[in-house]
N, C-alpha and C positions, 0 to 999 in steps of 0.2 A: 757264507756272508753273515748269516745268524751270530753264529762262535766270532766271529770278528767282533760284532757289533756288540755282542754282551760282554768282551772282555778291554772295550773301548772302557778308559775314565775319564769322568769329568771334573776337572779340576778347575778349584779358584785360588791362587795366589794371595795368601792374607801377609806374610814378611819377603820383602825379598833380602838382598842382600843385605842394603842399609840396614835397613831393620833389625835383620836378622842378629847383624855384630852389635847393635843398643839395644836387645834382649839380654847377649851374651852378660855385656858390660854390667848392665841391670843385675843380671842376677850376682855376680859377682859383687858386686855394690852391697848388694841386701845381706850377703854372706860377711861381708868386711865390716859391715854397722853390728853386727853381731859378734862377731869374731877378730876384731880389731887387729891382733898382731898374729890370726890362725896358731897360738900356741896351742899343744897337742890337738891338734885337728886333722884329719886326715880324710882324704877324698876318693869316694871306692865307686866307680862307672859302674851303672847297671847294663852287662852285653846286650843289645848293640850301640843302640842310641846314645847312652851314657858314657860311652868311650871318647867318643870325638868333644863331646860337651865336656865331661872331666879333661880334656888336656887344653882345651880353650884357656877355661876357667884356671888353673894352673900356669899356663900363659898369663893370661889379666893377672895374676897375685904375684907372677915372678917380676913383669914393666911396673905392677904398681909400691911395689913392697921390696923387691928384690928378695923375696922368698920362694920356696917352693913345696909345697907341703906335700905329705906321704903320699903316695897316688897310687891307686888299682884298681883293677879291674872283677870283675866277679859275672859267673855264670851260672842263672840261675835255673836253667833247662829242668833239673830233674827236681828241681822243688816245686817246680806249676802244679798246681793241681790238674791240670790239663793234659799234664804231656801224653798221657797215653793215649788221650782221643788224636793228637796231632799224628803223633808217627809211632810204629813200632821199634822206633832204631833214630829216637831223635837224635841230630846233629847238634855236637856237643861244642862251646867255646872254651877258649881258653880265660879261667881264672886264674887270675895275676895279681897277689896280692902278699909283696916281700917283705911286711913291718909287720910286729904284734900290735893288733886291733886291741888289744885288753887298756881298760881302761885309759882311753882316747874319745874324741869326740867326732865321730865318723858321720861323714854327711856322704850319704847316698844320692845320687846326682841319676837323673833317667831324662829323657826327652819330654814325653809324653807322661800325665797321670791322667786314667783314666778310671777302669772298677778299684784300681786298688790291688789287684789281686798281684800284679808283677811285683809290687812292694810289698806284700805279705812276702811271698816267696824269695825275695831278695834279705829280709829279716831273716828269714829260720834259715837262707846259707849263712845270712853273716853269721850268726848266733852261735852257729856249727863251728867256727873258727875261732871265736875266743869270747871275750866280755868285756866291750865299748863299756864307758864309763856315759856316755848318751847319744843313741842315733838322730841324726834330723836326717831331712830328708827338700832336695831341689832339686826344680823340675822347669822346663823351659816353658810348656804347654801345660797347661790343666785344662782338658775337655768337658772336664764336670762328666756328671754319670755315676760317682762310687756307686760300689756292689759289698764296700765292706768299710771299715771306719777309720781309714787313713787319709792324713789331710800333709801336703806337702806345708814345710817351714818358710820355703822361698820356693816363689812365680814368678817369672817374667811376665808370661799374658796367661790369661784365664780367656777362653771361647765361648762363649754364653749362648750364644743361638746357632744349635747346631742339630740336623735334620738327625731322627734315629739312624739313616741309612747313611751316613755320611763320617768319616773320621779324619783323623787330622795325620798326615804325615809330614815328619822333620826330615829334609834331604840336609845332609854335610854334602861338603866342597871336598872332604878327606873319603866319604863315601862314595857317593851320588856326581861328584864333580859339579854342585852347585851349594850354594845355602839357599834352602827355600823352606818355607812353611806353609803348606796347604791342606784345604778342604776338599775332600776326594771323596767323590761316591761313585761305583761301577754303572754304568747305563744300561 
């Protein structure tokens, strides 16, 4: 009963659906104020979160624009600075990324910013691949919290009051079979 009860979470529901798809729109808006007609722009998903957001977003620019801009994927597994406390044999994604990144304007797309540190390690893969002409970087979620000095270019929402024990998770409809945005802490 114990194990049951401490692996119970408590969930609050801050986007549902509606929402969720006027985040998407949102950020895509703030990207198009920016980048008006996406020439040499290209769009690289941080695995996992960042995959289903990159192909949203690529959606919204194909119905708004009728374009479709360069799109991949990238895994950032062995640049964490972490990985070796996670696992001995961490489980590896597939990087998917078929265009030369060399001077382009690559917006790195993630669900969640929260230390920073996924986006450090998303930089020194990209880096490894070639030489953008300038990164930015969008994010659906900013939790606040940096641990290092990376600040997203485009948010959807920013979380401002949020418990140390508590973080935010993004469910897709392509993942999760919902869109949902929530504040989850373990009981």
């Amino acid at each position: 009963m114990d194990k049951e009860i401490l692996s119970q979470k408590k969930k609050k529901v801050i986007a549902g659906p509606k929402k969720f798809a006027k985040l998407v729109t949102n950020l895509g808006e703030a990207i198009l104020k920016a980048h008006p007609g996406l020439k040499n722009v290209a769009f690289i998903g941080i695995q996992t979160g960042g995959t289903p957001l990159t192909q949203r977003l690529c959606k919204f620019f194909k119905d708004k624009l009728g374009v479709v801009p360069p799109t991949g994927f990238l895994d950032i597994t062995l640049y964490r600075d972490d990985w070796t406390s996670i696992s001995s044999q961490p489980h590896l994604k597939k990087t998917d990324i078929s265009f030369p990144i060399d001077d382009k304007v690559i917006i790195l797309v993630d669900d969640v910013i929260y230390t920073g540190r996924t986006t450090r390690a998303a930089l020194d893969a990209l880096i490894d691949l070639g030489r953008p002409k300038k990164i930015e970087l969008a994010v659906l979620v900013d939790r606040g919290g940096r641990e290092l000095p990376i600040e997203p270019n485009y948010v959807s929402l920013r979380v401002k009051k949020i418990e140390p024990d508590e973080y935010v998770s993004v469910y897709f409809q392509e993942i999760s079979g919902k869109d949902q945005i929530c504040l989850e802490k373990y009981c």
